[in-house]
N, C-alpha and C positions, 0 to 999 in steps of 0.2 A: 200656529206659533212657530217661529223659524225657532230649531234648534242651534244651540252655540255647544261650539268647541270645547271640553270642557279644558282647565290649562294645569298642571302639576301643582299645587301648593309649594310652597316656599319647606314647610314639611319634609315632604314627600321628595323635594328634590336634595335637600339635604341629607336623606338617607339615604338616596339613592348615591349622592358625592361619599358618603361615609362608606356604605359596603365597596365602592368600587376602589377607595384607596386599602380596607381593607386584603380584600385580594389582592392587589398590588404590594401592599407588606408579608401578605403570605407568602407571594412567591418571590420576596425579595428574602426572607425568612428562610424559605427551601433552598432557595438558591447555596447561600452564606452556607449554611450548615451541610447542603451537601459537598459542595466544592470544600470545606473545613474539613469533612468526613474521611475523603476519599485522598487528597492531598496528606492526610492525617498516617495513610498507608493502612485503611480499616478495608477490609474485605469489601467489593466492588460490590455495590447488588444494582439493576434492575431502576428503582424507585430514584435513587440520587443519579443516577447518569441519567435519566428518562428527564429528570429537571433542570440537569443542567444543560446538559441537548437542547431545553425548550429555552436556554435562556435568551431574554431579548439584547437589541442590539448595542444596548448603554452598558450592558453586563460582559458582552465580550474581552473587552481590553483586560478584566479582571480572570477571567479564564485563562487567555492566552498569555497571561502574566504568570499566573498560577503555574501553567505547564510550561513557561520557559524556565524559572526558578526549580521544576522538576528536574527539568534538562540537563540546567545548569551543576545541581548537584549531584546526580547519579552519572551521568556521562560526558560530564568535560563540555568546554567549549569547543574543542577541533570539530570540523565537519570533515566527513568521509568522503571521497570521491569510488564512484563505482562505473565502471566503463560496461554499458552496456551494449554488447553486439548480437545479433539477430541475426540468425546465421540461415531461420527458413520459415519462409508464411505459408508453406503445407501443413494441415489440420483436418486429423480423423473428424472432429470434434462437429456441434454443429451448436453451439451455444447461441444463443438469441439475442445478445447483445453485441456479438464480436464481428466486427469486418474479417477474422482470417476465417470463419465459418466454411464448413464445406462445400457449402449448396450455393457461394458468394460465387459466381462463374466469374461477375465483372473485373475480377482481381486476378492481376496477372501477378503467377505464381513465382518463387525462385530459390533455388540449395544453395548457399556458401561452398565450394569444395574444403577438404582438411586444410588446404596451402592459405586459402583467405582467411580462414577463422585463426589459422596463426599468426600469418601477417595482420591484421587485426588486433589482436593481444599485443603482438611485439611495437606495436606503435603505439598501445597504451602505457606500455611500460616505457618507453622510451619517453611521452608526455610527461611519467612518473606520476600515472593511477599504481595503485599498490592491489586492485580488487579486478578482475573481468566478471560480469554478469552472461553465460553464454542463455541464450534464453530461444523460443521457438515453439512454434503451433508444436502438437501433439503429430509428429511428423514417421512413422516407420519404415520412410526409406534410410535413414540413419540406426542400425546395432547397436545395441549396447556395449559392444567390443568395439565401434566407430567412435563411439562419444569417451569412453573410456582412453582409449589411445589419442586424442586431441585433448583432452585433461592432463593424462600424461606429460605431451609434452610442452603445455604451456609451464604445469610445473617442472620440470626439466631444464627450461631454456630460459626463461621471465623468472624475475622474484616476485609473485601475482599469487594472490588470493584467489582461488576459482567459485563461484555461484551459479549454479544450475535455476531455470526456470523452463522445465519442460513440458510440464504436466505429470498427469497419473501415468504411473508404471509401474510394476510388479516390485514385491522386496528386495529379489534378487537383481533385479536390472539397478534399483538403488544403491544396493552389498555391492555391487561391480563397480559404478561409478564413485561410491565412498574410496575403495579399494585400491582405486584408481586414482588418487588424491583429491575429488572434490571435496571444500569445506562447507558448504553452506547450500542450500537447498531454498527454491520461494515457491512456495501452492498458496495463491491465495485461494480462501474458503468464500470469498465473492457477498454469501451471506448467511447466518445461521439459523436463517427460517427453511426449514424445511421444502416446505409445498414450494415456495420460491422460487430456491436451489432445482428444483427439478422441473419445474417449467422455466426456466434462464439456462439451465442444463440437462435439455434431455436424456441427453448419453450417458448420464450419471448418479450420482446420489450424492447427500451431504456426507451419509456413514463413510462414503467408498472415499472422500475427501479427506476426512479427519483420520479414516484409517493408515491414508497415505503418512496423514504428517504425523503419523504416531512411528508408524515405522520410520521416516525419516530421525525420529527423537532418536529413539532406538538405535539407528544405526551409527550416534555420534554427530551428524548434521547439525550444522548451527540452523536454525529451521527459522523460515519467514511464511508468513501468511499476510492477511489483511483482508482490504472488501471495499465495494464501491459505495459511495453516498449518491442515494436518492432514484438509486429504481427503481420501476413503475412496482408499485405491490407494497412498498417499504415503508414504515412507520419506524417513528421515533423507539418504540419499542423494540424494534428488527434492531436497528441499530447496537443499542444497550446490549443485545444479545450476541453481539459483532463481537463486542468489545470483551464481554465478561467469556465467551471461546477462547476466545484469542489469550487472554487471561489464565484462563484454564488450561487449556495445552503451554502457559509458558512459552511463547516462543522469542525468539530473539532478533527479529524481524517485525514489521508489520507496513507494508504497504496499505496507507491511507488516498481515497482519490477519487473523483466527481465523475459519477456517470456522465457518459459523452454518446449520445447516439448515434451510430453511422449509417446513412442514408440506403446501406446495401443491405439491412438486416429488416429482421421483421419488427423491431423496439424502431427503427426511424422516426418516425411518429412521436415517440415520447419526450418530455419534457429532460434538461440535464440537469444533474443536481448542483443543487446552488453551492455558492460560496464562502454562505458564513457556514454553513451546516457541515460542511466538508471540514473548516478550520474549526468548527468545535470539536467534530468527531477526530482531528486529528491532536488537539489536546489532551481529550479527553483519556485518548489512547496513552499519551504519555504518562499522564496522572496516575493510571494503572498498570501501563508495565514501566515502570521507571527504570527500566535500566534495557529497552529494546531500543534498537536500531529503527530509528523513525526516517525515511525518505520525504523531501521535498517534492512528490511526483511530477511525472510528465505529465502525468492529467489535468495535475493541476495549473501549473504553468500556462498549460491550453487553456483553459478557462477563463486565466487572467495574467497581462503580461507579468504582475509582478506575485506570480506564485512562489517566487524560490523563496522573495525574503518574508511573504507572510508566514509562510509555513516556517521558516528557520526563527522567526517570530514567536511560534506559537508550538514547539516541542518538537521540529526537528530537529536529526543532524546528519542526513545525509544527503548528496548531489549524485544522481546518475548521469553524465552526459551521452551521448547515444556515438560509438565510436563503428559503426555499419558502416560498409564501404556504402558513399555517396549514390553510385550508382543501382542499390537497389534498396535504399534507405525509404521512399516514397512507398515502396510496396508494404511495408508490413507497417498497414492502421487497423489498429483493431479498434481504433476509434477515428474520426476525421481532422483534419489540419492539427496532426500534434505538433506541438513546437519545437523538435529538435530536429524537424525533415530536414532543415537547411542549414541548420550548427554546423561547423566548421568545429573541430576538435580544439585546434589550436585555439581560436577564438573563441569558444564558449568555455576554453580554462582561464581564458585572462582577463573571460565577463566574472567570473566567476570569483577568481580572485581579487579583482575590484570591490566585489560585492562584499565579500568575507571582509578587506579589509575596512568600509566602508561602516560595516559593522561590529567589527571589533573582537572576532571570530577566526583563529587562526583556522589551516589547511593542517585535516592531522598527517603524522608522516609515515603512521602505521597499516597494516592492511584493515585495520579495526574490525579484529574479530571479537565475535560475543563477549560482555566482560564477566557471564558465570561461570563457574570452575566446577557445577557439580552434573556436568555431560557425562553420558555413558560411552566405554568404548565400543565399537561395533565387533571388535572382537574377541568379547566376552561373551554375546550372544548370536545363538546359532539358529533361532528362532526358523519354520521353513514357509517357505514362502506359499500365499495362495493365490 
């Protein structure tokens, strides 16, 4: 006797419609009440960012709502410009993600001398950026008494905010550079999974990381960090972990921004991280520290042409445009085809100010330093360096 199919009961599929809209109200339930939670300004945990990270894609508009209404109220609507210049793609470093790696031969290398990295600054200020970003591989053909006297005299000569991204360096090469008038400092921590961090960073450790940016705290530095969305190894939870560090050291900075793999590293192979997850995780960020310096990244922007205004959508307020002489702009990808190799300075401020206006978003006029007041000075502490 020919067996038949047996087919769901009219029952049995109605419970099955019942439980699955029930889940559906649960996590429409977690959602509401963690985004209420945390928007509420209650202590970050774990559990509500982890939900709201997973939320689907009819739920976004109400996050990224959530985190511009953050924005909007702890730090004004002006967006920041910060002129970022890239002064060297030599790197001790041999990170697993990065094109300036040092084991990368195919990448033709190059120094800025002092004269270019001023001329450089002096054209940002002349643009009327109020911030230079000097940033660079972990590079020691440059002293800390080189970097120190080119901080010098941008603040000497420009009225210019200076921002350091150089990497790890000892306390005292920090106490020089602080000393020296820089105000602001960026280490991102990449990500605050341990095992992670030291397979993406061999030559290092998470501690040796956080160490840094505690002493950066310390030494008065407006301090930035951040991390990537979506490398290989990283779960929704790594994430939440990003956020509530970053949280926790207080910083006043936080680059948000989508894994990019570059075809010279050993990650080539892996997938980049997507686009909603990057905009969640860049809300989410704002949610929690509500009064940090959120950038629109170049990562992002590569991702998608119109990264600047999602993310100024969704809890930015700052614009970096890439102010590197042209001529060796192309060299320093620590990811592939970033979108500002071919910005034109002049042009990408008058994309830029289009946009702003477009959106209703004035240009601030200040250097937009950190707006906490309860920094330590550095020379109150003599702490010694290891």
């Amino acid at each position: 006797m020919e067996r038949t199919s047996l087919q769901p009961s009219r029952f049995t599929q109605y419970i099955r419609t019942y439980s699955n809209q029930r889940l559906e109200w649960l996590a429409i339930d977690s959602f509401k009440d963690a985004l209420h939670s945390l928007s509420a300004g209650l202590p970050p945990n774990e559990e509500y960012i982890v939900a709201l990270l997973s939320a689907g894609t009819e739920q976004m508009p109400e996050l990224l709502s959530a985190a511009d209404r953050m924005r909007r109220r702890e730090v004004g609507e002006a967006v920041h410009l910060r002129a970022i210049i890239e002064f060297s793609n030599f790197c001790r470093k041999n990170c697993l993600y990065c094109g300036l790696r040092r084991d990368n031969r195919s990448l033709p290398r190059y120094r800025l001398t002092e004269q270019q990295i001023l001329d450089a600054a002096g054209e940002a200020a002349v643009l009327g950026f109020r911030t230079v970003v000097l940033q660079s591989g972990e590079d020691p053909y440059y002293r800390p008494a080189d970097i120190a006297r080119v901080v010098e005299k941008i603040k000497s000569s420009c009225d210019l905010a200076v921002t350091l991204s150089l990497g790890e360096h000892s306390r005292q090469t920090y106490k020089i550079w602080r000393e020296a008038g820089a105000d602001r400092y960026l280490l991102k921590q990449e990500t605050a999974d341990e095992r992670l961090f030291k397979y993406l960073k061999p030559d290092t450790s998470l501690s040796k990381r956080v160490q840094c940016l505690c002493w950066l705290k310390e030494l008065g530095y407006q301090t930035g960090s951040g991390n990537m969305v979506g490398l290989p190894g990283q779960s929704l939870h790594t994430l939440a972990q990003d956020i509530m560090l970053m949280q926790e050291l207080d910083v006043d900075m936080a680059g948000i921004g989508p894994f990019l793999p570059h075809p010279a590293t050993p990650l080539k192979d892996a997938a980049p991280g997507g686009l909603e997850l990057t905009l969640k995780t860049l809300a989410l960020t704002r949610i929690c520290l509500p009064q940090a310096h959120l950038p629109a990244t170049t990562a992002l922007c590569t991702l998608t042409t119109d990264g600047r205004r999602m993310a100024l959508s969704g809890g930015a307020n700052v614009i970096m445009p890439n102010l590197t002489p042209p001529a060796v702009r192309s060299k320093y990808l620590i990811y592939p085809q970033k979108a500002d190799i071919s910005e034109k300075p002049a042009v990408a401020l008058a994309e830029i100010t289009a946009l702003l206006a477009e959106m209703g978003r004035p240009l601030a006029s200040g250097p937009g330093h950190a707006t906490k007041t309860n920094r330590k000075s550095f020379f109150t502490d003599d702490k010694s360096d290891k």
